[in-house]
C-alpha positions in Angstrom: 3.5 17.5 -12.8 6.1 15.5 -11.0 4.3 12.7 -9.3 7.1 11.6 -7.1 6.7 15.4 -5.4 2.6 15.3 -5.0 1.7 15.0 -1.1 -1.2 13.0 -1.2 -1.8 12.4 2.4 -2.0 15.8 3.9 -1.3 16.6 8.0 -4.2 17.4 9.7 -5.4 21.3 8.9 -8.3 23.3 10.7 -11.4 23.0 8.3 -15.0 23.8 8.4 -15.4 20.8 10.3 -13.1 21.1 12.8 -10.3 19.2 11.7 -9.6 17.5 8.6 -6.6 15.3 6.9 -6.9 15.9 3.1 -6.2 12.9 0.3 -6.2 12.2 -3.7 -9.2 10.5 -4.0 -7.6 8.2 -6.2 -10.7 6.9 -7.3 -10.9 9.8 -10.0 -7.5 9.9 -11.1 -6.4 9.7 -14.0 -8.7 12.0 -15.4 -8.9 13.8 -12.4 -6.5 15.5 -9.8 -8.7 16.3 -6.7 -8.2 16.7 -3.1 -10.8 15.8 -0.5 -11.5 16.4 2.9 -12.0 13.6 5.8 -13.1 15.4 8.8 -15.2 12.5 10.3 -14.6 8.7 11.6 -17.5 7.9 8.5 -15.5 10.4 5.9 -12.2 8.1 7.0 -14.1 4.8 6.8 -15.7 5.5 3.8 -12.3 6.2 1.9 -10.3 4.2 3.0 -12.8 1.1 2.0 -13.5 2.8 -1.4 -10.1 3.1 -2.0 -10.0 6.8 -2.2 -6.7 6.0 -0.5 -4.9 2.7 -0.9 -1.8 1.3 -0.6 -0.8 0.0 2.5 1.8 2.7 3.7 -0.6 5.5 2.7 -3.6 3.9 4.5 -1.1 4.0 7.5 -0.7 7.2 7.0 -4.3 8.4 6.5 -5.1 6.3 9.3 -2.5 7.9 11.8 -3.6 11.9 10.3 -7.1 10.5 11.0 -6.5 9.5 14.4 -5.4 12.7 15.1 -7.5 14.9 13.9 -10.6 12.6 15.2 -8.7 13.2 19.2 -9.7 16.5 18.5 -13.0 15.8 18.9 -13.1 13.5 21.4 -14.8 15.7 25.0 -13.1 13.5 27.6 -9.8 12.7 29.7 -8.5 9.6 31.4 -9.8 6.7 30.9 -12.7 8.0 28.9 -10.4 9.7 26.5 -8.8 6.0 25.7 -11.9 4.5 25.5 -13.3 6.3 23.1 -9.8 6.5 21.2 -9.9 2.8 20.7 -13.3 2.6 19.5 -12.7 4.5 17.0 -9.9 2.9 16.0 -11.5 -0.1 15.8 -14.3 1.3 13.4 -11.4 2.1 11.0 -9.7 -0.9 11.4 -12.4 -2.9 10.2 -12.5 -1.2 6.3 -9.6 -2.9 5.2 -8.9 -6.1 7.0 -5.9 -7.5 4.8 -3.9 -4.6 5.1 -1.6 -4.7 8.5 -0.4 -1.0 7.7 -3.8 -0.3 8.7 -3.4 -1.8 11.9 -0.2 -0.8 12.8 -0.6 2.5 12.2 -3.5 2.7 14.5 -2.0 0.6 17.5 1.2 3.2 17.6 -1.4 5.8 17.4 -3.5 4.0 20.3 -0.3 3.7 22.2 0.6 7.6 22.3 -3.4 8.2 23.4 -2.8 5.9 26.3 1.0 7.1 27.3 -0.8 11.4 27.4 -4.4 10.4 28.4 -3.3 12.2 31.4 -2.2 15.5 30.1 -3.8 18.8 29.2 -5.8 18.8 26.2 -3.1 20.7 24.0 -0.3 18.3 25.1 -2.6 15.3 24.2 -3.4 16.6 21.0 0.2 18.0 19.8 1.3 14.3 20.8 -0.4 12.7 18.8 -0.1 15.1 15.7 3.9 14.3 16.0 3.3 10.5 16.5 0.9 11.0 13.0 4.3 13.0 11.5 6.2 10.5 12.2 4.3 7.6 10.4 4.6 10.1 7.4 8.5 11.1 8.0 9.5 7.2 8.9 7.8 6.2 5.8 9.4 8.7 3.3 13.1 7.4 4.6 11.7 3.8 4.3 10.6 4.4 0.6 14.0 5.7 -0.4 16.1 2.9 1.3 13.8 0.2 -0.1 14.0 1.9 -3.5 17.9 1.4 -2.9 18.0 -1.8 -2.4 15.7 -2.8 -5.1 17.5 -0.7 -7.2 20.7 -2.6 -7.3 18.6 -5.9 -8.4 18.0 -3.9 -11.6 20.2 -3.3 -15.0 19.8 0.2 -16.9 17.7 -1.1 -19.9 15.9 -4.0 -17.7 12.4 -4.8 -18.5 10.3 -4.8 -16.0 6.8 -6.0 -14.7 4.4 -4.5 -12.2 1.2 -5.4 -10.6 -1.2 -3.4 -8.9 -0.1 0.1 -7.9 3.1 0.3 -5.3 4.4 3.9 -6.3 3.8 7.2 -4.8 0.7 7.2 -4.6 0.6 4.3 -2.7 3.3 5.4 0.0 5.1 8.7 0.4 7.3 9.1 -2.0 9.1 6.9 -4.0 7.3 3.8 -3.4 8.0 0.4 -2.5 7.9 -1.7 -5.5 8.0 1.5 -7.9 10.4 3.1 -6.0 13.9 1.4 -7.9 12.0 2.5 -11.1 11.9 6.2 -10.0 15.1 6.9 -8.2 16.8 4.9 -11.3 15.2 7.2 -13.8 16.7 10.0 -11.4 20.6 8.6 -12.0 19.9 8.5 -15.6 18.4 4.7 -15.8 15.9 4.0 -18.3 13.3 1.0 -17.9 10.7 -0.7 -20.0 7.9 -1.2 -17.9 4.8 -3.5 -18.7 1.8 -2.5 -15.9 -0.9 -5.5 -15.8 -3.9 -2.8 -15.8 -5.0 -5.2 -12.6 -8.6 -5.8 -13.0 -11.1 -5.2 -11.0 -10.3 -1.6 -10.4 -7.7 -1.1 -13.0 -4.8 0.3 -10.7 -2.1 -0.6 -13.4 -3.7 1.2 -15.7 -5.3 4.0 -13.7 -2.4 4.6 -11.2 0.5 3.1 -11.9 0.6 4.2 -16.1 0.0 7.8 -14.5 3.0 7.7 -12.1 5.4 6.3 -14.6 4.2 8.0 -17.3 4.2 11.5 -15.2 8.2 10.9 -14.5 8.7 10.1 -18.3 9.5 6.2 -17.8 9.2 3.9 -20.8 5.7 1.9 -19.6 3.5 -0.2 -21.6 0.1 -1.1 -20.2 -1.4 -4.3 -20.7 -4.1 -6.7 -19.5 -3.3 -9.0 -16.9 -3.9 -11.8 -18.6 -1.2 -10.7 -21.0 1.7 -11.7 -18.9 2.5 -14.9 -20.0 3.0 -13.4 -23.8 6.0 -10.7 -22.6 7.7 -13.3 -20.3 7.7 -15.6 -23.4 9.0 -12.9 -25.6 11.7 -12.3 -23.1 10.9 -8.6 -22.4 11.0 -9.0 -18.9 14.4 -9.1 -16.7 12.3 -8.7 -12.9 8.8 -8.6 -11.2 8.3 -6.5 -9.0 5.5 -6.3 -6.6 4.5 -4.9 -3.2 2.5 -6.1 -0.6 -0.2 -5.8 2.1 0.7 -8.4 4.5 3.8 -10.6 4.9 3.3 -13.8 7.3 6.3 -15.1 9.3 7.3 -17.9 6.8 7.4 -15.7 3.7 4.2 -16.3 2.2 2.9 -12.7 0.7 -0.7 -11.0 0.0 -0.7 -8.4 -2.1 -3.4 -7.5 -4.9 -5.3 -10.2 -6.2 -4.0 -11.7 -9.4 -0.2 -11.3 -7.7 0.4 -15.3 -6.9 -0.4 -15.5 -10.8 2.4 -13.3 -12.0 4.7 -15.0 -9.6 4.1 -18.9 -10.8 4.4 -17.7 -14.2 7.8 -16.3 -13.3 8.6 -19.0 -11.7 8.1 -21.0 -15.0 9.8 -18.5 -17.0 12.9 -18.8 -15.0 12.3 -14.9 -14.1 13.2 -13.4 -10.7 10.3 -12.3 -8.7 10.8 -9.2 -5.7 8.4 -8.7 -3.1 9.4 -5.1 -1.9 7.2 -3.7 1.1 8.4 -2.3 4.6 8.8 -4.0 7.6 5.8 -3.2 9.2 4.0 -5.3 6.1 5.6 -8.2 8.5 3.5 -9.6 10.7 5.5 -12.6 12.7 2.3 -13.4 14.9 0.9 -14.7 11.5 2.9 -18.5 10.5 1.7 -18.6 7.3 -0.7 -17.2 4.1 -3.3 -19.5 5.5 -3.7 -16.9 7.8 -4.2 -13.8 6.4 -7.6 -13.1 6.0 -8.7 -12.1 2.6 -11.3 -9.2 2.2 -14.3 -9.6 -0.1 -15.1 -6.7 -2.0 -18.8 -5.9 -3.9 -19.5 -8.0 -6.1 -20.6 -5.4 -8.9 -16.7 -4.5 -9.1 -16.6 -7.2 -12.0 -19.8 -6.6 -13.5 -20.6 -2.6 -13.2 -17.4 -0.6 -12.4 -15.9 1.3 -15.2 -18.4 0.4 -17.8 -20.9 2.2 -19.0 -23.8 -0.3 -18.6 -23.4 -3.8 -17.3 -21.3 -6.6 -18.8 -22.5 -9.5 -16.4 -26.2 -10.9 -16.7 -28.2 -9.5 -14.4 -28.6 -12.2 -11.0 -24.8 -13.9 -12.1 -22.7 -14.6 -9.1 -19.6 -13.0 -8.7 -16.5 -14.0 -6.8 -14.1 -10.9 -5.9 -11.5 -11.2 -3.7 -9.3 -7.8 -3.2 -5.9 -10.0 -2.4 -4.3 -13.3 -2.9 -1.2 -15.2 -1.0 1.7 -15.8 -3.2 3.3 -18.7 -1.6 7.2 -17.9 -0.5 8.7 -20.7 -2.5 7.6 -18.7 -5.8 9.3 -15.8 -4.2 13.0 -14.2 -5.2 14.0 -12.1 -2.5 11.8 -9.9 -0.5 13.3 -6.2 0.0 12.6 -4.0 2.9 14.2 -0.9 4.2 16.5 -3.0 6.2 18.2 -4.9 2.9 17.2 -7.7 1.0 16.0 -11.1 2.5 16.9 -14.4 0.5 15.0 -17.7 1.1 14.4 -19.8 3.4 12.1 -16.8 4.8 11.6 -18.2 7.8 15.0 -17.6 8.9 15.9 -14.2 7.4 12.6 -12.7 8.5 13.4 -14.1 12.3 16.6 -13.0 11.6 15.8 -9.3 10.8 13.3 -8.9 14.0 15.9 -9.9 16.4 18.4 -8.5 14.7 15.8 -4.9 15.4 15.7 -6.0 19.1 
């Protein structure tokens, strides 16, 4: 199977339900390949804070299908249509609250509800279907520019080190921090890849091993706290990360364990790429400070993926989901729109009015 072709945020589809947006629940993977239904504001809730979908382009995605489907169900016009629009979109915004894709997505999709809350049904509804396509459609063209760009920060033969999971399954397509890896491997590049397995939940080694290994890229998985080792050894040429959030002076949140990777880079005299699409920006927010950081079950550390506990029983636990990496540990940060050099501050002002 070709990963970089598998759809794994589906449009909205008539099911037994009513309406439905389908996703890889990439909980099960890699053992497992199966598609499941969301045909309820719980069903979307559910996965997107179990991570049956993550990534913060594909929970834009989900969450813009979602939205869609969920109108569908929704017995009211006017007023009463919005209403109940935006309470449901502020149920979904609340499972992942790091995340600004999340949030995005829904506030373009809250926007559309309000500009045809007037309309016939059908009108309302096929509005807002195209306004979910084009979250999808924008974010496919965004993967492949941003896989551009990253691309040419990269030498055939580089080595290369990942965190987390910022490849197909994450986005559209490509990827954002995956994506130079795959289109390179398309022109004939080859890579050596080292994926932190990125504990908790093991999305190196789950998701990211899978993808790379699916397209035939050179990848060697090891444990996070491995890193150090292969930047001593000189194996690795770039990091390269994506991201959840980006505040206004640089500073980045992305998967917990991230800022880590960065300050050893930093001592290693190895360049370190944040790659993520603009809407991971969010200028309202000055700095990492900021960005809230979302606390996950506790029994992630001690339960999850064994087969019987390896905590004592009553231990306390501490599991954040994200970390900041601070912008003066950060390279260049590369977004559909090219690549942004320090002082961030300035090129990330400069980019938005530059948009204006």
């Amino acid at each position: 199977m070709d990963i970089r072709s598998v759809t794994h945020v589906k449009n909205v589809y008539p099911s037994a339900g009513g309406a439905a947006v389908t996703i890889i629940d990439q909980t099960l993977l890699p053992n497992e390949v199966k598609y499941i239904e969301l045909a309820s504001a719980e069903a979307l809730y559910e996965a997107i804070k179990l991570l049956r979908v993550r990534g913060a382009p594909a929970i834009g995605i989900c969450a813009g299908f979602g939205m869609a489907a969920l109108a569908r169900g929704i017995d009211a016009d006017g007023e009463d249509f919005v209403r109940e629009f935006e309470r449901l979109a502020d149920y979904l915004n609340s499972s992942r609250p790091t995340a600004v894709n999340l949030s995005w997505a829904l506030k373009r999709m809250c926007s559309v509800a309000r500009a045809v809350s007037a309309l016939p049904r059908a009108e309302r509804i096929a509005a807002l279907d195209r306004e979910a396509q084009a979250i999808q459609d924008e974010d496919i063209d965004m993967c492949r520019r941003i896989s551009e760009y990253g691309l040419s920060l990269l030498h055939d033969g580089a080595g290369v080190l990942t965190h987390c999971n910022a490849g197909p399954l994450a986005t559209s397509r490509y990827g954002t921090a995956l994506g130079p890896l795959f289109l390179g491997r398309e022109r004939g590049m080859n890579f050596h890849v080292f994926s932190d397995e990125t504990r908790p939940l093991l999305q190196g080694a789950r998701l990211t091993s899978y993808e790379l290994h699916a397209a035939g890229i050179d990848i060697t998985l090891i444990c996070d706290n491995m890193a150090s080792i292969v930047m001593k050894n000189g194996w690795i040429d770039a990091c390269l990360v994506g991201c959840d959030r980006i505040a206004a002076n640089g500073d980045a949140a992305n998967k917990i364990g991230t800022s880590g990777v960065a300050i050893l880079a930093k001592h290693y005299g190895i360049p370190f790429y944040v790659l993520g699409p603009t809407s991971t920006i969010d200028m309202d927010c000055p700095s990492g400070d900021d960005i809230e950081i979302e606390l996950r079950d506790p029994e992630e550390i001690a339960e999850k993926f064994y087969s019987k506990r390896m905590a004592p029983e009553g231990v306390k636990c501490y599991n954040p989901a994200f970390d900041v990496t601070d912008h003066s540990l950060i390279t260049g940060i590369v977004t559909e729109h090219g690549i942004l050099r320090p002082p961030f501050d300035v090129s990330l002002r400069g980019l938005f009015n530059q948009k204006r």
